[in-house]
N, C-alpha and C positions, 0 to 999 in steps of 0.2 A: 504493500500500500504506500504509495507516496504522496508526502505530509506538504511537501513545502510545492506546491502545484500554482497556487492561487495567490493571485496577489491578495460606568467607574469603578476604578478602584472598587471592589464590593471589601469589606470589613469581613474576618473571619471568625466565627463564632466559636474559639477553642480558649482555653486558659493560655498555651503558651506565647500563641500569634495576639493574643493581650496583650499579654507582658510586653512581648517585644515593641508593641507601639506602645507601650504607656508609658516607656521609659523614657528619661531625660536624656540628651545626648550625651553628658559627660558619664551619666550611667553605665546608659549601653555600649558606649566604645569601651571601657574597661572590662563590660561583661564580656567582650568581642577578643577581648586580647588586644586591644588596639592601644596607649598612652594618649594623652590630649593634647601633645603635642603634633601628634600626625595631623591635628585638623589646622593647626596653625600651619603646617607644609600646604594642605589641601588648599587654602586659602592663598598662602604666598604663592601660588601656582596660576591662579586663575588665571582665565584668558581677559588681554584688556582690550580688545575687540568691541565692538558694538554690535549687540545682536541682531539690534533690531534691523538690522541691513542684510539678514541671512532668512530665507523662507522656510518654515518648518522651525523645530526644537533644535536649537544647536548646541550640540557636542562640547564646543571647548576645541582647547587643539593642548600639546604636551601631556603630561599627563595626566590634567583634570581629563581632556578628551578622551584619556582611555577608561577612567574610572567613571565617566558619565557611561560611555558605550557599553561598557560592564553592568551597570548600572541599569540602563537599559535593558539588558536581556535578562535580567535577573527580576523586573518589571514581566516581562514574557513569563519567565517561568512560574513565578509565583499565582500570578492571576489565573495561568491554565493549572495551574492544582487545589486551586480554590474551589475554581468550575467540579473539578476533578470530584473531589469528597464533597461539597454541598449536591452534586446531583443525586436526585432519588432513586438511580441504578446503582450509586455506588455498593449500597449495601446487597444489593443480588448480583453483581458483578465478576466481584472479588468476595473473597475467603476471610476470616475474621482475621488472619495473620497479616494477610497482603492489604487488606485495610488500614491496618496497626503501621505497618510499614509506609505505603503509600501514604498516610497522614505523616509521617515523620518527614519526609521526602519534601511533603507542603511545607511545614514548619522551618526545615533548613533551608526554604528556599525565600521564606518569607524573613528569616532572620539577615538573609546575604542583603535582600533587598532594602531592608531598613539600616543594615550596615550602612549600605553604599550613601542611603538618603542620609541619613546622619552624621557620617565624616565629611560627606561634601558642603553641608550644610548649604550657604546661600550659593553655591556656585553648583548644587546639582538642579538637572534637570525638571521639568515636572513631570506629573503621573501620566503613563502617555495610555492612550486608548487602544482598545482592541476586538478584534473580530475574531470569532472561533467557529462560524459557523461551518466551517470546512470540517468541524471534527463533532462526530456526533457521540456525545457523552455518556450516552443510555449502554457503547455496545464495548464489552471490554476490550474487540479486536482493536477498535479503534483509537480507545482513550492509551493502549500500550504502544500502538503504533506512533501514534504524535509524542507518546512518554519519552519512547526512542529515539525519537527523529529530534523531540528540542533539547534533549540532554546532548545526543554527540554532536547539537552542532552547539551548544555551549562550551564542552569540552573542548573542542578546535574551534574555541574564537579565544578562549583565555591563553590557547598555547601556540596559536596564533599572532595576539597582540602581547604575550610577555617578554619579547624581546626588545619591542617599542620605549617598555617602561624605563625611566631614568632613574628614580628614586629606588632604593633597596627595597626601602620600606615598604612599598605598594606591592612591590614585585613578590617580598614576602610573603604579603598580605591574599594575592594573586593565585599564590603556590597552593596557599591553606583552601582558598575555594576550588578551585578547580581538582583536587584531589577528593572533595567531598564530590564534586559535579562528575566525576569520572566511577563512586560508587554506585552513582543513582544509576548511571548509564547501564553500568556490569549490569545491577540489579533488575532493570528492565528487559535488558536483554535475553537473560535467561528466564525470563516470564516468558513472552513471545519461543521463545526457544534454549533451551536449557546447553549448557558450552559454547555458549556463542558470544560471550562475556569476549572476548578477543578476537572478534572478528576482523579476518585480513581487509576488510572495507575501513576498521578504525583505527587498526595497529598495523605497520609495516612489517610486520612479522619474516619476510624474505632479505630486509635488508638490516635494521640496526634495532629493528623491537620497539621503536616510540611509536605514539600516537600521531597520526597528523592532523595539520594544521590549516587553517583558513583565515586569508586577510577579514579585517575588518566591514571591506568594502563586498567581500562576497558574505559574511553573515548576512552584516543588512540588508542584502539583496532578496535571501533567502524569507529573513523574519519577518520583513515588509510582507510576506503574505496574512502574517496576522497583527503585528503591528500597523494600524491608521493613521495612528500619528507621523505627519510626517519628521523624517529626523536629518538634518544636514551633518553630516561628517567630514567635511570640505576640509576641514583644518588637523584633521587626526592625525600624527606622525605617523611617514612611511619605512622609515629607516632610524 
C-alpha cells in the first residue's frame, strides 16, 4: 500500500500527553534532559530574516531551520497517532498489548513535539494543519501501513538533516530522537510482517549496514501529502 501518493491540533485525553502540555518550559526541558541554556543557543540562532516576505510557514535557515523542520514532522506524527487511538476501531483493531504499545508510541511522539515547541520557544513554528483522509483509521491494514510509511521517513529525515547541524548540542539532542523514531519503525514493521525490522528498502545491508537517508527537500515533498500547511524551506542548510 502506498502512503505518501496524494498530495486543529485536537488535545489528547490521556494523563501523560497532560502532563506534557501543562508543563512550564523550564520544566519540561529539564524533564527532556535538555539545560536552559540550550534555549538561550535556540534563541541566539534565530533567523533575522523577515518572514513576512516568505509565503507559507517559514523554517528558519541554520539551525533553528532544522529544528523547526524537525519540529515539523514531529507535528505529522503526533497528530496521526492521536487520530490513531481516539478512533473507535482502535479498540477492535489491535490487541490489548498492541494498544498499550501503540498508545506509548503517541505519547513519545507527542513528548518530541512539545520538546521541539518549547526549546524553540518564540522562534518555533506554528501548529500546522493537516489532512489524513488518504488513510482510513477504522482498518488496521491501513493505520500500520501509514505507521510504517511516516516512521521511516522520519527516521531518514533526522539522518538525513544530522549532518547539517552545527551545534553538538542539537545534534545530540537529534541522536536521542531518532533512535526512539527508529524503534517505533522496527516495531511496526514487524506488525505488518514479522523480521522485516531490517529491511534492505531501510538499511543498506549489502554495503556498510546504516540506515538511509533523505534530504530535507525530499521529506517535504513526501509529507506535503498530509501536511496543508504550507511550509517554505528556502533557507534550510544544504551542506
Amino acid at each position: 500500500m502506498e502512503i505518501f501518493t496524494k498530495k486543529s491540533d485536537q488535545l489528547i485525553a490521556s494523563p501523560e500527553a497532560g502532563q506534557s502540555q501543562g508543563m512550564q518550559r523550564r520544566q519540561f526541558l529539564r524533564y527532556a534532559g535538555v539545560g536552559t541554556a540550550a534555549v538561550g543557543l535556540f534563541a541566539a540562532e534565530a533567523c533575522k530574516k523577515d518572514r513576512n516576505n516568505y509565503k507559507g510557514v517559514y523554517l528558519g535557515s541554520g539551525d533553528v531551520g532544522i529544528l523547526n523542520y524537525a519540529y515539523a514532522l514531529e507535528q505529522l506524527e503526533a497528530q496521526f497517532y492521536i487520530n490513531v487511538v481516539s478512533n473507535s476501531a482502535f479498540a477492535t483493531q489491535f490487541s490489548a498489548d498492541e494498544q498499550l504499545l501503540i498508545t506509548e508510541v503517541r505519547n513519545h511522539e507527542v513528548l518530541h513535539r512539545e520538546f521541539f515547541k518549547a526549546a524553540l520557544a518564540g522562534n518555533a513554528i506554528p501548529s500546522l494543519n493537516f489532512n489524513f483522509s488518504a488513510i482510513n483509521f477504522g482498518t488496521r491494514a491501513s493505520v500500520l501501513a501509514a505507521a510504517k510509511a511516516f516512521e521511516d521517513l522520519g527516521v531518514s529525515a533526522y539522518n538525513g538533516a544530522g549532518y547539517l547541524i552545527q551545534n553538538p548540542t542539537y545534534l545530540v539532542l537529534a541522536g536521542k530522537i531518532v533512535s526512539v523514531e527508529a524503534r517505533h519503525a522496527a516495531y511496526f514493521r514487524d506488525l505488518i510482517s514479522p523480521n522485516t525490522f531490517v529491511g534492505q528498502d531501510v538499511v543498506n545491508v549489502s554495503q556498510n549496514g546504516l540506515e538511509y537517508d533523505k534530504t530535507p527537500q525530499y521529506v517535504l515533498g513526501m509529507a506535503s501529502a498530509y501536511i496543508t500547511t504550507p511550509i517554505n524551506a528556502d533557507d534550510l542548510p544544504t551542506s
